[in-house]
N, C-alpha and C positions, 0 to 999 in steps of 0.2 A: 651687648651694646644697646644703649635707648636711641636707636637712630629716629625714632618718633618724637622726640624732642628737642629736634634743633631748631630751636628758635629762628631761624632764615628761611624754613621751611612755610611755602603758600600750598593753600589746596582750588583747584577747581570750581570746589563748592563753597556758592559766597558764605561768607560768615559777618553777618552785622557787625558795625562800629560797638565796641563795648561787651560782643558776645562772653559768654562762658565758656562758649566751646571750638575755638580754635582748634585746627588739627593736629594742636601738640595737647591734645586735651586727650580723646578718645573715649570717652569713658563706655562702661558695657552697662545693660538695663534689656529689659523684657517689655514687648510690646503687641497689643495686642491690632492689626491693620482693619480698614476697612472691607475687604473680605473674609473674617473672622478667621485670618488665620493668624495661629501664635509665633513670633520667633523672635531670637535673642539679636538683640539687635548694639550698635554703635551712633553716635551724630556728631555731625560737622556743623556748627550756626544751625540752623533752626529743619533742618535736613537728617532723618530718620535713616541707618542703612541695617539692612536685613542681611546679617551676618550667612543665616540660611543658604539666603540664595546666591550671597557670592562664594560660600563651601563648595555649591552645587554646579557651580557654572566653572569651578576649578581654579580660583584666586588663591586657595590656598595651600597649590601643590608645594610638595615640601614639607611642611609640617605635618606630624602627626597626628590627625585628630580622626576620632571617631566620625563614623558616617552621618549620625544623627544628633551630634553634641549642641550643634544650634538649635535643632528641632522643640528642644526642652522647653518645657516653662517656667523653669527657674535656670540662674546662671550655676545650680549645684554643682551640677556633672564637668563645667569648664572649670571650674575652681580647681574640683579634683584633678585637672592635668598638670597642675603648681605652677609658680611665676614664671619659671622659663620658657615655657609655652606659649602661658599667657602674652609674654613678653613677644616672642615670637607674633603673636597674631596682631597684636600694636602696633609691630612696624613695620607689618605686611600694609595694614589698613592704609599709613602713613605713604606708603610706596604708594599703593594705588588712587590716593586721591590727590596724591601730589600734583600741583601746576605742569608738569612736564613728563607726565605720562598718561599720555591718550589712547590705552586700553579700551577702559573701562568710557571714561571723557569722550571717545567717538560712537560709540555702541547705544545707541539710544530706546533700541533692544532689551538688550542686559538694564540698562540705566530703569528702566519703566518697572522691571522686577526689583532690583535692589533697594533703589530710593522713592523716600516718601516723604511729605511735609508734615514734621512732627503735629502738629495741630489738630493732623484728622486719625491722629494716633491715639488709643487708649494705654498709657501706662498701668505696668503690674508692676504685682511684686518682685523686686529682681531676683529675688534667691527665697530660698522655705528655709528659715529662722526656726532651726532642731533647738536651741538654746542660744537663752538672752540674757547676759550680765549688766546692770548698772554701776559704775563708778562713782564716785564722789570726790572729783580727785582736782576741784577747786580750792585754791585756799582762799581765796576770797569771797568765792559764797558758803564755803561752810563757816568760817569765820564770822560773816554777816546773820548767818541762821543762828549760831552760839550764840553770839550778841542779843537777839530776840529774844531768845529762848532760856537762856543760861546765865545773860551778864558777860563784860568785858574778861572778867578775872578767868572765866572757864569757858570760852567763846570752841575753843578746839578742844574736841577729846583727847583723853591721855594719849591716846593709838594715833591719831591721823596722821602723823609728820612722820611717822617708822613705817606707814604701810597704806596700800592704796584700797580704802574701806570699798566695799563694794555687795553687793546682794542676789541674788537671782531672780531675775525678771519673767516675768509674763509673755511667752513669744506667740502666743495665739492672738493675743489680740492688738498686736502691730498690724498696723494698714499703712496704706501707700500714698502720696500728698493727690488730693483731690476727694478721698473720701472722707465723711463727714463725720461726726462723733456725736454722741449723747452724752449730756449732764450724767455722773453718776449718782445714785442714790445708796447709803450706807447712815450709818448711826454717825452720829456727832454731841459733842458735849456741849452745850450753848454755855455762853462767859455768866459763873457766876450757877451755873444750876449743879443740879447734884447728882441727877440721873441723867443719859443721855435719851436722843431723841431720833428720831428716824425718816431720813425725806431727801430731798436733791438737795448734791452738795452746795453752800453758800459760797464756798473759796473754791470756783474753780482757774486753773493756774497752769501755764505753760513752764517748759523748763528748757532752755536755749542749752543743744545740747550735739555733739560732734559724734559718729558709732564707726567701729573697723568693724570690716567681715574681716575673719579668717578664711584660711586655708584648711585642708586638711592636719590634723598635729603628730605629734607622737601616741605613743600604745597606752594603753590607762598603768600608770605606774611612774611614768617618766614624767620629767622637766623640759620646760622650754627655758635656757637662760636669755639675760639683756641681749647678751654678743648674738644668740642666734633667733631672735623673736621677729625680725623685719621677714625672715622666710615666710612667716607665717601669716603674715598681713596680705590681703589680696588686693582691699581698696574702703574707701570712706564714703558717707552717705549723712547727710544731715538730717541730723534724730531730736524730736519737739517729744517730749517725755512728758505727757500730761499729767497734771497732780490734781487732788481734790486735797486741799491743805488741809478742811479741818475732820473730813473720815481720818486723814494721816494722824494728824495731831491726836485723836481720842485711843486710835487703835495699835500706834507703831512702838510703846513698849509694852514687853520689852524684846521682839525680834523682829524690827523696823516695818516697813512701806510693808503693804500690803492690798487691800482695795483701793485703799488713797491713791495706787499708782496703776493696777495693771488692767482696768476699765482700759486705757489703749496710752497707744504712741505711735506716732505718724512718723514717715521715711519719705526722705526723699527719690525718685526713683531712678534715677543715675548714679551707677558706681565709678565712683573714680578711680582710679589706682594709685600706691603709692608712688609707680613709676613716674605720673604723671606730675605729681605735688615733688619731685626728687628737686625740682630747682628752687623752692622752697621752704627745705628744711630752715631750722634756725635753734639759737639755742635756749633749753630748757633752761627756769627758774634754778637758780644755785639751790642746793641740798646740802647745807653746812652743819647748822643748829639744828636737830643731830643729824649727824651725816647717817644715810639706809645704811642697812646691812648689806653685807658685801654682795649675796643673791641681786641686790635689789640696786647697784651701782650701774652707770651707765654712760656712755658715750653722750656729752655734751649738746650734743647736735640734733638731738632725737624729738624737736615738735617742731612743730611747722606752723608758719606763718598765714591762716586761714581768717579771714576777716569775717565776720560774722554779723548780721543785722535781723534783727524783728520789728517786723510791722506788724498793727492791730487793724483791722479795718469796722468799724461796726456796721450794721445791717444797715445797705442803701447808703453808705459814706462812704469819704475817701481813705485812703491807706494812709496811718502816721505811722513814722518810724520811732518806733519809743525804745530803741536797744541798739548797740552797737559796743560788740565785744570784738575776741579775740582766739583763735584756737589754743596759741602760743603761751597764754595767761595757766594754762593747765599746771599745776605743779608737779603732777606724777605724769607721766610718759605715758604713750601705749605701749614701749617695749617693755617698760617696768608694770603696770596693767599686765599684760600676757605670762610674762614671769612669776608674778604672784599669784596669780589665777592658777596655773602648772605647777607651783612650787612642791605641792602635797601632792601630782600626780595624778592631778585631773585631767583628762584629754577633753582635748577640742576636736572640731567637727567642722569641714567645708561648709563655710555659710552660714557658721555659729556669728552671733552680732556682738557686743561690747561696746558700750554707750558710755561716755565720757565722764555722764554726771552734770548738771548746772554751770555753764560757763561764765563766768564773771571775772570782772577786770578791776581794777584798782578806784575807778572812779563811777560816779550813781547812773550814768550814763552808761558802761559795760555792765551794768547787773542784766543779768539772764533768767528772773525771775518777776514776776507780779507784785511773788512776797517782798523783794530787794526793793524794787521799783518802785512803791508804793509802801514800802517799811512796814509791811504787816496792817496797813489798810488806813496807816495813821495820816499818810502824804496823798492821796488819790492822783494820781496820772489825771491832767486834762487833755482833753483829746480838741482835734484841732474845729469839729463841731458842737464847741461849749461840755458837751458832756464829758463827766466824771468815771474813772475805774480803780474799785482797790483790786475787785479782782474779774474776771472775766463773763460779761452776759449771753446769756444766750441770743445767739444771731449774729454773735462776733465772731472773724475770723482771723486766726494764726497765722502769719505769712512770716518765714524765717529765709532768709539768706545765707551764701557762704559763697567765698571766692577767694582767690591767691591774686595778687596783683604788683608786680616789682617794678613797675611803672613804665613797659617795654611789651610786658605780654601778660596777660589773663586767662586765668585756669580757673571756671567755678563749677559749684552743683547744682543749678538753677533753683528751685526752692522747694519747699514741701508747704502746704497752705491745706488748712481743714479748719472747717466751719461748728462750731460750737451749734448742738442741736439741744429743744429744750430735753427734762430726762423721761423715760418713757413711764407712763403709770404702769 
């Protein structure tokens, strides 16, 4: 039962007009406190809670869990207990920060060890990222990149519409939203020469982008199908997949992204669960012309409704919003993502990530890219301090949004934001 998400449900701990995190929110994350110590923590509105210390003080007799499962520095070890645990421990939380139980709400004691103001919190990494997949699983930004690249007539490759194209990613150098990044430097072919040339890339480029952890999966041999792929979802985090468009462009045939992507990608540092998005399912884009193969069929119901925004702020300015997509706009699912990922018998791993790919929407307003948004550098974005962008300078920072909103209650992931640094000689 998700008794953590009953919408009637108040908690004790205030939660601002407009919050992300309401207590039918819960999401898990890792924190680091102002007496350096680490522990895996939950938040209510803007109120940090140390999962640790209420294990330790016995909130969560009944369940099953390791003595030291909070203790971690990553959320790996809690993953491994599976959703129903997990599930378990969301609506213990629920119980005890509810309006009408004053436990914990009289104990000012306890209250001094458990609760903190996120503020004087350093965010980590939620989980150690063993392996990291990118998707591509936009039909309208790949559509939009064919069209650059290829012309109307051949915009989509033969494969895209039978199968959800994806790569292996770079998991070392994903960092957490607040740390900052460098300009990368790699080879590029400049318009019109013959040889390339070598220096900091000229197109550096954000990629508006949605990631699932997994669960632990099946044995290396086996299948994960559609019908049973949600087991294996633990929860969502908002993923900025940074691009150097033109190391990509000189280097990516013929066996795609390569430096042009895995210099980094920023994360948001709250995991949300999908128990938590459950009131927000909605339905995937039809799959008619051609219908997948039958591995690759799915329950209707399977994306969810996740509003998404990017803001650029340049150095000493203010924040403009120059994107406003959609999680929903996806054409391939994450249960179909997971399925085709396992189809051949690849096992996944607690804490394994899987990134959506470029989210873009029907209109130049939901492009989730630089390249879209400024059409390959041809339209320049004016920013709301006169200044021009085809594609990213350094001193500019990424700020990306994400939130569910049914116009009753709000479930978000507050945001990931990282600063473009110049590239290092």
């Amino acid at each position: 039962m998700l008794t953590a998400n009953d919408p009637s449900r108040k908690s004790w701990i205030e939660v601002p007009t407009g919050s992300d995190f309401p207590i039918q929110n819960l999401p898990f994350g890792v924190f680091l406190a102002n007496d350096d110590h680490v522990s895996i923590g939950s938040r209510i509105g803007n109120t940090a809670i140390d999962l640790a210390a209420l294990h330790q003080l016995g909130y969560f007799e009944g369940i099953i869990l390791p003595e030291d499962v909070f203790l971690q520095d990553t959320l790996n070890d809690f993953i491994t207990l599976g959703k129903p645990t997990i599930r378990q421990v969301r609506n213990r939380l629920a119980e005890i920060f509810d309006v009408n139980n004053d436990q914990l709400q009289s104990n000012a004691d306890q209250r001094e060890v458990v609760l903190f103001p996120v503020e004087e919190l350093q965010m980590l990494m939620p989980v150690f990222i063993q392996d990291y997949t990118d998707f591509y699983s936009s039909r309208e930004h790949a559509t939009n990149v064919g069209i650059m690249f290829r012309g109307k007539e051949n915009a989509l490759m033969p494969n895209w519409l039978h199968l959800p194209v994806g790569y292996h990613g770079r998991s070392s150098s994903i960092i957490v939203s607040g740390e900052n990044i460098h300009r990368p430097m790699g080879q590029m072919l400049p318009p019109g020469a013959e040889a390339p040339v070598f220096g900091p890339s000229k197109a550096m480029d954000f990629e508006l982008e949605m990631g699932f952890i997994t669960t632990d999966g099946k044995p290396l041999g086996d299948r994960i199908s559609t019908g049973e792929a949600e087991d294996y979802l633990f929860g969502m985090v908002i993923f900025n997949d940074w691009s150097a468009r033109d190391l990509q462009r000189w280097e990516y045939v013929p066996l795609g992204p390569f430096l042009g992507k895995n210099f980094g990608s920023s994360i948001s540092p709250w995991v949300v669960t999908f128990d938590a998005l459950e009131p927000y399912r909605t339905a995937r884009p039809k799959q008619e012309e051609p219908k997948p193969l039958p591995y690759l069929e799915c329950a209707p119901n399977t994306s969810y409704d996740i509003q998404l925004e990017v803001y650029l702020q340049p150095e000493g300015g203010e924040e403009n919003l120059i994107s406003e997509s959609n999680h929903k706009y996806l054409y391939w699912t994450m249960v179909q993502q997971l399925a085709h990922h396992t189809v051949n018998g690849c096992n996944i791993n607690a804490g394994d990530l899987m990134a959506s790919g470029t989210i873009s929407g029907p209109e130049p307003k939901n492009y989730g890219s630089m390249l879209e948004l400024s059409w390959k550098g041809d339209k320049p974005l004016k920013l709301s301090d006169g200044s021009e962008r085809k594609y990213l300078l350094d001193g500019d920072t990424v700020i990306m949004k994400a939130f569910c909103d049914n116009g009753t209650q709000r479930i978000g992931f507050g945001e990931v934001r990282s600063k473009i640094l110049p590239a290092k000689a």
